[in-house]
C-alpha positions as CSV (number, residue, x, y, z in Angstrom):
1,X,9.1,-3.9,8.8
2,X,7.1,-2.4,5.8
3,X,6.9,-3.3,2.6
4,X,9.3,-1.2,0.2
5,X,7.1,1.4,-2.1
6,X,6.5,-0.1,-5.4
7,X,8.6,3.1,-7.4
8,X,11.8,2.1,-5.5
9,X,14.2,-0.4,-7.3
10,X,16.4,-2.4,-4.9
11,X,19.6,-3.4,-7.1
12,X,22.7,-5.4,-6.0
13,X,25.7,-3.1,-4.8
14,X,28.8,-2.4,-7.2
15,X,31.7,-4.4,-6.4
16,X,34.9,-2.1,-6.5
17,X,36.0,-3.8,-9.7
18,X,34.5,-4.4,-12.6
19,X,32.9,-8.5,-12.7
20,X,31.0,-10.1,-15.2
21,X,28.8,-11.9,-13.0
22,X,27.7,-9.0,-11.4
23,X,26.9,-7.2,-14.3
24,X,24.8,-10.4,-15.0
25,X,22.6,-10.0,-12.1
26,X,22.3,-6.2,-12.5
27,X,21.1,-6.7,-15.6
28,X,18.4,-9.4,-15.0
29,X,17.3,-7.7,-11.5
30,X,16.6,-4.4,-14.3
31,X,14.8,-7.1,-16.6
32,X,12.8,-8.1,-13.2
33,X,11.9,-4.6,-12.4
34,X,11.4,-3.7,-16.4
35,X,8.8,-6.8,-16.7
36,X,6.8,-6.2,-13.3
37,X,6.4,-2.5,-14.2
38,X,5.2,-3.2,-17.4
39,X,2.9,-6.3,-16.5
40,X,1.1,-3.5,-14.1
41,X,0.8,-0.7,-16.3
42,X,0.0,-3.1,-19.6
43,X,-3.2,-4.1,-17.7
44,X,-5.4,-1.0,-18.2
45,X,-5.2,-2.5,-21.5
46,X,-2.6,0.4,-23.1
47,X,0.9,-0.1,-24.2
48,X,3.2,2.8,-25.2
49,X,5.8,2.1,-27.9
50,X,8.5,4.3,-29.9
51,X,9.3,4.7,-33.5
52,X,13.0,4.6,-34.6
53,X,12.0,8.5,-35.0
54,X,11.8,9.5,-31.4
55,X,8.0,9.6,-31.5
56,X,5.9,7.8,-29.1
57,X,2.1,6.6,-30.0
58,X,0.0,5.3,-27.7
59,X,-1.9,1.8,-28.8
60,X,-4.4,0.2,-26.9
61,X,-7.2,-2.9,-27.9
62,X,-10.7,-2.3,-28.9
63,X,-13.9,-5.2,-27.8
64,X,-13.6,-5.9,-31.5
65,X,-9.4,-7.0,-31.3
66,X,-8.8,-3.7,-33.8
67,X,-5.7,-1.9,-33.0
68,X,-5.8,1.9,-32.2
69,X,-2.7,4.1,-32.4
70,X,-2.5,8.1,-30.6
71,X,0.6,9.3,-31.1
72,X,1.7,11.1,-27.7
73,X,4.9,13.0,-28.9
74,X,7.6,13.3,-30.5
């Protein structure tokens, strides 16, 4: 058996009905899959955040703990 590739996402399967505790696990297994993706693509040291404008700037960490900002698009 291999391992599954890192970009797929394996969720729980729909009931037929809506239920609340499904929609509880869904949720935290995206949470899971949110916080592992980001814990590997925070560590080149670059985060990539969103202003309530639609814009997205780029802000990574300099040796001195300054904060730089690129904005990316938007």
């Amino acid at each position: 058996m291999t391992a599954p590739s890192p970009n797929i996402i394996n969720l729980p399967s729909p009931p037929d009905r809506y239920e609340r505790a499904w929609m509880a696990r869904l949720l935290e297994s995206l949470r899971q899959n949110i916080a592992d993706r980001l814990s590997a693509q925070t560590a080149n040291g670059a985060i990539f955040l969103s202003s309530p404008a639609g814009k997205t700037f780029r802000v990574t960490v300099r040796d001195d703990g300054t904060l730089q900002t690129e904005h990316v698009n938007g």
